[in-house]
C-alpha positions in Angstrom: -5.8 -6.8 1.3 -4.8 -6.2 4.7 -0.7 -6.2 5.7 0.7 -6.7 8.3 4.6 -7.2 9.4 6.6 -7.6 12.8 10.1 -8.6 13.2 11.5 -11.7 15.1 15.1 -11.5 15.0 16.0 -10.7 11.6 13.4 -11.7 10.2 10.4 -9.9 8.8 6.6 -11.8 9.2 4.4 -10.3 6.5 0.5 -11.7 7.1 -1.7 -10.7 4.3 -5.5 -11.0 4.3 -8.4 -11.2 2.3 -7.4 -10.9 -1.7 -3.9 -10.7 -2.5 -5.2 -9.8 -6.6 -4.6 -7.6 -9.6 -6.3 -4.3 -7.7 -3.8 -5.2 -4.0 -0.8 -6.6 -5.8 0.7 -3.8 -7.1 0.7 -2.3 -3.0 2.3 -5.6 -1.8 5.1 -5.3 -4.6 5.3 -1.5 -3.2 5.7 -2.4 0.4 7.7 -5.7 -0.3 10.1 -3.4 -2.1 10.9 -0.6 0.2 11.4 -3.5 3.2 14.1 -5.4 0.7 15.6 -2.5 -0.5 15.7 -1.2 3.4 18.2 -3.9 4.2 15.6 -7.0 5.0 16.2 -10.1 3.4 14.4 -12.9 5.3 11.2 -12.8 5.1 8.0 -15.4 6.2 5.0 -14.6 4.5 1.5 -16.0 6.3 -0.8 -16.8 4.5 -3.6 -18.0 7.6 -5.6 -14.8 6.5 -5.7 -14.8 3.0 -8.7 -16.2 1.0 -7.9 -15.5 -2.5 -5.2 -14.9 -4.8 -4.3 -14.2 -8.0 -2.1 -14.5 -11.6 -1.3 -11.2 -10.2 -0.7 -12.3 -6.7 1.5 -15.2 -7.4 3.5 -12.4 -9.7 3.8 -10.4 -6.7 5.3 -13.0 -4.6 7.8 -14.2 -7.9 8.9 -10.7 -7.9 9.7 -10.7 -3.7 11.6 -14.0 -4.4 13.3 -12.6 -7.1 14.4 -9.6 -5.1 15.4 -11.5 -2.7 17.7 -13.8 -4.6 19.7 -10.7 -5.3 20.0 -10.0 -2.1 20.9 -13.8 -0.9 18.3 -13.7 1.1 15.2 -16.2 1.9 11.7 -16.4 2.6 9.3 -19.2 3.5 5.4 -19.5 3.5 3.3 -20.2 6.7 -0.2 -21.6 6.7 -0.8 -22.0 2.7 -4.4 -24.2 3.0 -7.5 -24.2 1.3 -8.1 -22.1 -1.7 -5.2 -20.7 -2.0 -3.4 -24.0 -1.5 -5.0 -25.3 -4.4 -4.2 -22.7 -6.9 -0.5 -22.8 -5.6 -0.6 -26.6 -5.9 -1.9 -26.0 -9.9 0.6 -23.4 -10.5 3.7 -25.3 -9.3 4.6 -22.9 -6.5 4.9 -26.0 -4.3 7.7 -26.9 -6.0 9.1 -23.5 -6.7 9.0 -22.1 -2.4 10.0 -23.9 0.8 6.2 -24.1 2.7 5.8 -24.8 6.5 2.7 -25.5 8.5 3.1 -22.6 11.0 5.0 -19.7 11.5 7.0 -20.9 14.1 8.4 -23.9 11.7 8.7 -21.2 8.8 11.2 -19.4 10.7 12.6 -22.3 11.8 13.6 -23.3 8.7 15.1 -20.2 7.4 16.9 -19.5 10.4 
């Protein structure tokens, strides 16, 4: 897993790529941390990059909205397709995150 962030406006863009799994999850939930508990609280999260996740991945991003909650703050998903997608679609996380086709509209929507 590869990560990636820059700010626009107050909000942070995480990209992630390759595996977000049981081995890279654990350094997401690190990095995702320290940002939230540094004062950040809005948050889109591309996914354009990432080919695979997780049970442990999908943990990792429950735990960033969880976090976040406490914090009142928000975060929205950019560019969820293919395989990963699918295995958001058969976990319900459709249904559970707000989802946008770009960046751009992600941060649109949480503005």
């Amino acid at each position: 897993m590869d990560l990636q962030t820059k700010t626009e406006g107050n909000t942070i863009i995480v990209s992630i790529s390759a595996r977000l799994d049981a081995v890279t999850a654990p350094e997401y939930e690190k990095r995702i941390r320290e940002m939230i508990d540094g004062g950040n609280s809005y948050f889109v999260v591309d996914f354009e990059q990432l080919d695979y996740i997780s049970s442990a991945g999908l943990r990792a991003l429950l735990l960033m909205a969880k976090l976040l909650k406490e914090k009142d703050g928000k975060v929205c998903f950019a560019n969820v397709k293919g395989n990963v997608r699918s295995v958001f679609d058969m976990s319900g996380f459709t249904a559970l995150f707000k989802m946008e086709n770009s960046v751009a509209e992600a941060l649109a929507s949480i503005a």
